[in-house]
C-alpha atoms as an extended CHARMM CRD file, in Angstrom:
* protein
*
       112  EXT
         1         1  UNK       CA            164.0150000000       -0.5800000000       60.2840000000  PROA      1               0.0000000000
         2         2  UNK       CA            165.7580000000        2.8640000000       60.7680000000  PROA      2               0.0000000000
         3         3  UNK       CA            166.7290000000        3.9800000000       64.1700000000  PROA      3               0.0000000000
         4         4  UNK       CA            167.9520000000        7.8710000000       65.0330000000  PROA      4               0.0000000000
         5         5  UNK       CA            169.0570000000        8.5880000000       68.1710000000  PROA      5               0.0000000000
         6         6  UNK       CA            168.7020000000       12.1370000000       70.1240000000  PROA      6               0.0000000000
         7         7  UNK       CA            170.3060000000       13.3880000000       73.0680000000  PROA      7               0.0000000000
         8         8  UNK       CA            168.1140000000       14.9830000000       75.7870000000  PROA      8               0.0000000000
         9         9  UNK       CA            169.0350000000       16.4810000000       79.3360000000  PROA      9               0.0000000000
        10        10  UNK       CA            168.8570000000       13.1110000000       81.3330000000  PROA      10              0.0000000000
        11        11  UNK       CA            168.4910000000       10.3010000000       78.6450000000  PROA      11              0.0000000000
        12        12  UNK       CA            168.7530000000        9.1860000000       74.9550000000  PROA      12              0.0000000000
        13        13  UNK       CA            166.0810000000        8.7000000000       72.9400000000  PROA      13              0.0000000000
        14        14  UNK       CA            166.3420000000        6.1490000000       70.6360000000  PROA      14              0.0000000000
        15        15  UNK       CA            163.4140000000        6.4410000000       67.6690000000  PROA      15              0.0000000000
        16        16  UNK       CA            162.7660000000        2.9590000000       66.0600000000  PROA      16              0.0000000000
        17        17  UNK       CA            160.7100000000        2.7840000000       62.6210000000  PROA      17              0.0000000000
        18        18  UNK       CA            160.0960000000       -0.2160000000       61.2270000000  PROA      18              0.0000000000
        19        19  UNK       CA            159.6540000000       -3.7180000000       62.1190000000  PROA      19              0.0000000000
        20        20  UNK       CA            162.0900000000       -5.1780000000       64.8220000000  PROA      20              0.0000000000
        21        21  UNK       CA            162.7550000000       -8.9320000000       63.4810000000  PROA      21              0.0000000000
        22        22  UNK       CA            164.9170000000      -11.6160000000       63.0480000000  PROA      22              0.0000000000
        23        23  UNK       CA            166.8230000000       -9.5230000000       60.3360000000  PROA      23              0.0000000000
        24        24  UNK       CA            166.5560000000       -6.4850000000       61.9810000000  PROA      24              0.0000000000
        25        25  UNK       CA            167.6120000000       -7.0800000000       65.6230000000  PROA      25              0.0000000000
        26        26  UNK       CA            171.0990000000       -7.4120000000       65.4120000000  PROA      26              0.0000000000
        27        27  UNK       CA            171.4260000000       -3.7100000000       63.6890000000  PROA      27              0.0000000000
        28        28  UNK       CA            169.3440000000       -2.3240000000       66.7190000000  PROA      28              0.0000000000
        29        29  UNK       CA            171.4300000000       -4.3150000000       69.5790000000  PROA      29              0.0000000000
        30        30  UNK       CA            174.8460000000       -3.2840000000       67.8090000000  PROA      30              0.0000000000
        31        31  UNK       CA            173.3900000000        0.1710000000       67.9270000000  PROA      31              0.0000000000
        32        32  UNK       CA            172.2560000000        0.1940000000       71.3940000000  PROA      32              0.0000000000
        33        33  UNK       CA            175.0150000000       -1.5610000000       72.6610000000  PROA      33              0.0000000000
        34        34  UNK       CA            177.5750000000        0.9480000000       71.4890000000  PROA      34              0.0000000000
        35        35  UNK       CA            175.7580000000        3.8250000000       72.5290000000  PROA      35              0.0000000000
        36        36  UNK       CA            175.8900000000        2.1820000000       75.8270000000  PROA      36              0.0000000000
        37        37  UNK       CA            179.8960000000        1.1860000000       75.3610000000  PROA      37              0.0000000000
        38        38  UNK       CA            180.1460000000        5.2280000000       74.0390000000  PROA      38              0.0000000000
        39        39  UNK       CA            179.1610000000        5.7580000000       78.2080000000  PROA      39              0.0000000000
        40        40  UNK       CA            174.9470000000        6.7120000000       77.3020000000  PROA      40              0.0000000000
        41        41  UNK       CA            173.0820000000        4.2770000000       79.8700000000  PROA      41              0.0000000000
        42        42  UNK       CA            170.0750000000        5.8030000000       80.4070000000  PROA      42              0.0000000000
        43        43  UNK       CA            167.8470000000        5.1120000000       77.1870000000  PROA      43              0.0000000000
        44        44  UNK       CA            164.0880000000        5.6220000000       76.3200000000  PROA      44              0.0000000000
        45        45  UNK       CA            162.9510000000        3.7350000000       73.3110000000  PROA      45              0.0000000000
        46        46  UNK       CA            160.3400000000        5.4510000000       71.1820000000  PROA      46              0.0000000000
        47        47  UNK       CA            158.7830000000        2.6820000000       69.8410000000  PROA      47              0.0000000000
        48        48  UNK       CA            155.3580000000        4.8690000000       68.5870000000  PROA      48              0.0000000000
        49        49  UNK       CA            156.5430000000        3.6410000000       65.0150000000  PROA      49              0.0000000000
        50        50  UNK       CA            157.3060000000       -0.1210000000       65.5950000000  PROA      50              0.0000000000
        51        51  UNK       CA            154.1910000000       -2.0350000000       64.1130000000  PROA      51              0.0000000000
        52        52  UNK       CA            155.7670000000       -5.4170000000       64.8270000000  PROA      52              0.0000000000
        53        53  UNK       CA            158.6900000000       -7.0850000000       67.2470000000  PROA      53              0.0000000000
        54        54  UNK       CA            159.5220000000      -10.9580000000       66.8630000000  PROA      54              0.0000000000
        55        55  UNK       CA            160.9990000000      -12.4700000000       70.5610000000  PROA      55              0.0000000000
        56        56  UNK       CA            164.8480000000      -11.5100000000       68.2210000000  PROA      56              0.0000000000
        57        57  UNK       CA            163.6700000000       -7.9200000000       69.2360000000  PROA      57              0.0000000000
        58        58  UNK       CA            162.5550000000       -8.7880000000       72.6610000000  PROA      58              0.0000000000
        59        59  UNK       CA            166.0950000000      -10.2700000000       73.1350000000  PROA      59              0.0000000000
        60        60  UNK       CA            167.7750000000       -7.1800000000       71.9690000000  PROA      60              0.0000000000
        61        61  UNK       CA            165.5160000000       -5.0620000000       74.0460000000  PROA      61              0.0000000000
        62        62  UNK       CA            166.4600000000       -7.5660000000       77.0680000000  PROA      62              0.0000000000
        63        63  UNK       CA            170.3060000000       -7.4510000000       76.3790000000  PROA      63              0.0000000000
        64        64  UNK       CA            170.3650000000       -3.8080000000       76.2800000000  PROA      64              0.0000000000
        65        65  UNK       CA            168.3320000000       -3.1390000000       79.2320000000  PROA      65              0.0000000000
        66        66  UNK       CA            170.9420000000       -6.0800000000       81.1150000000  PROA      66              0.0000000000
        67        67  UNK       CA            173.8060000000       -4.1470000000       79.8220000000  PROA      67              0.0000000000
        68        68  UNK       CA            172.3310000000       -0.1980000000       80.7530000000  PROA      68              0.0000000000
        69        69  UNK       CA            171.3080000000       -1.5070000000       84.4000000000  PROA      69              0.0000000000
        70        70  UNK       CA            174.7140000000       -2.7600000000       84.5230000000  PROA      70              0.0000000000
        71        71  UNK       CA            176.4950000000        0.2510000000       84.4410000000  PROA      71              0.0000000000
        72        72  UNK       CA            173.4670000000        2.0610000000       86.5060000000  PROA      72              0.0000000000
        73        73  UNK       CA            171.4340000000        3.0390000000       83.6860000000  PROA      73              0.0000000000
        74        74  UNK       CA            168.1130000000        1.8010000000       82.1460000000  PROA      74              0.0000000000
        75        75  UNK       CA            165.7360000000        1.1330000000       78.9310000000  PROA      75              0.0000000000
        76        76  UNK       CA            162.4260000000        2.7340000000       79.2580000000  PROA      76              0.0000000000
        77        77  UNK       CA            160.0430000000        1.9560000000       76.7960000000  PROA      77              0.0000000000
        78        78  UNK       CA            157.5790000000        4.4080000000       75.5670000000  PROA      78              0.0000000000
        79        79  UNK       CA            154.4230000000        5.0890000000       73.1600000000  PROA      79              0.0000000000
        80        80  UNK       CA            154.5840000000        1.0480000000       72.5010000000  PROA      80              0.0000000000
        81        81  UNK       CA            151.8880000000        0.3950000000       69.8860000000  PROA      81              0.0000000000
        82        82  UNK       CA            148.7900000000       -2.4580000000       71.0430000000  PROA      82              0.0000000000
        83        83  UNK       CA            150.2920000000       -5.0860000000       68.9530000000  PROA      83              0.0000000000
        84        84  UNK       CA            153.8440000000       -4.4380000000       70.5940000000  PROA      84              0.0000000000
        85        85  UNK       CA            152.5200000000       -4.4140000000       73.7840000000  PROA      85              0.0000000000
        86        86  UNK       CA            150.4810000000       -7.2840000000       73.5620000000  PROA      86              0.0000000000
        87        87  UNK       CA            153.6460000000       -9.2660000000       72.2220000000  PROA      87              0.0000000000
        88        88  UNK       CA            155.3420000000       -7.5420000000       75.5130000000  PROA      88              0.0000000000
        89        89  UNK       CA            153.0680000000       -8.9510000000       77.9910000000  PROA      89              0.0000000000
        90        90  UNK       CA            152.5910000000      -12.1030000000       76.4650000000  PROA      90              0.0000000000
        91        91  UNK       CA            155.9050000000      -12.7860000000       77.0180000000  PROA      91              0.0000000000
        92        92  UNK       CA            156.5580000000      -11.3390000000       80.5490000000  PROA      92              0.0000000000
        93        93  UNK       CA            158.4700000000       -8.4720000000       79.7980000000  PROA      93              0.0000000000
        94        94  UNK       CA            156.4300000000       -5.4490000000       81.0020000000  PROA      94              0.0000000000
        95        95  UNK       CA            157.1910000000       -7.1510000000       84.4540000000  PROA      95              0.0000000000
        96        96  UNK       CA            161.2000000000       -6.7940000000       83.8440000000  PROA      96              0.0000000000
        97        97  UNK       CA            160.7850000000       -3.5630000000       81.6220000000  PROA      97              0.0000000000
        98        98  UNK       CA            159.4840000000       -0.1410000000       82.6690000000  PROA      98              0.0000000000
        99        99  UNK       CA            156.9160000000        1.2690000000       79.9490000000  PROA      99              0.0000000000
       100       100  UNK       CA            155.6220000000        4.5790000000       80.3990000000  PROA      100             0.0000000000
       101       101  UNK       CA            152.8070000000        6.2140000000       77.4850000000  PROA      101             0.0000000000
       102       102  UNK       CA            154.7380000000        8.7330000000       76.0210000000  PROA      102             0.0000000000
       103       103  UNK       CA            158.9080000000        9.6350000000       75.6120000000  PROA      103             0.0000000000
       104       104  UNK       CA            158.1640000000       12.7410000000       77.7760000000  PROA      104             0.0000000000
       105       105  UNK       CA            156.7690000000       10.1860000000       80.4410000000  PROA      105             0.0000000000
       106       106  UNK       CA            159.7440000000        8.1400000000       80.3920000000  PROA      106             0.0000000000
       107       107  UNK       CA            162.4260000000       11.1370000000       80.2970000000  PROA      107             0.0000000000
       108       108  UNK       CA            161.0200000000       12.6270000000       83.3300000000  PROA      108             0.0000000000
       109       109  UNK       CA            161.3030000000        9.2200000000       85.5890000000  PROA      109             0.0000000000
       110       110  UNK       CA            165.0300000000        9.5740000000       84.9970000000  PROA      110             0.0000000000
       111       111  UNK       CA            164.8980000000       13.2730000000       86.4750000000  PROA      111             0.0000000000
       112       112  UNK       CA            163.0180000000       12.4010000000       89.5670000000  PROA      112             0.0000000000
């Protein structure tokens, strides 16, 4: 899994490639989470390149969206691939998360 992370005008956008799993998950919540820490709440996930998420990423999604909301931010989701999604709403969590289709979709709900 590699993850980059780009500034824009109203949110981050973190780019995930790779398989979020059991031996993956931690890396991506330590990274979140300290971008969060580092004051960066509002976060859009690109996740067009994520082929495969195990419930370790769904908890690391989960704890970082906890953490941004508590200091007023958010994790969007975006460009989530079918298999992804279907592992998303399986579980519940397109109720708790907000997914839009693309990153530019997701960085312009944080400018309304």
């Amino acid at each position: 899994m590699e993850i980059e992370i780009h500034r824009q005008e109203h949110a981050a956008v973190v780019v995930i490639t790779g398989s979020v799993d059991g031996l993956t998950a931690q890396t991506l919540l330590g990274t979140l989470q300290g971008y969060v820490e580092a004051g960066h709440t509002q976060l859009v996930a690109d996740l067009a390149e994520v082929d495969y998420t195990s419930s370790a990423g769904l908890r690391a999604l989960l704890a970082t969206v906890k953490q941004t909301r508590q200091h007023g931010g958010d994790l969007r989701l975006a460009s989530i691939k079918a298999p992804v999604r279907k592992v998303l709403e399986l579980s519940g969590f397109t109720s708790i998360l907000k997914v839009y289709d693309d990153v530019p979709s997701a960085l312009s709900s944080y400018a309304a």
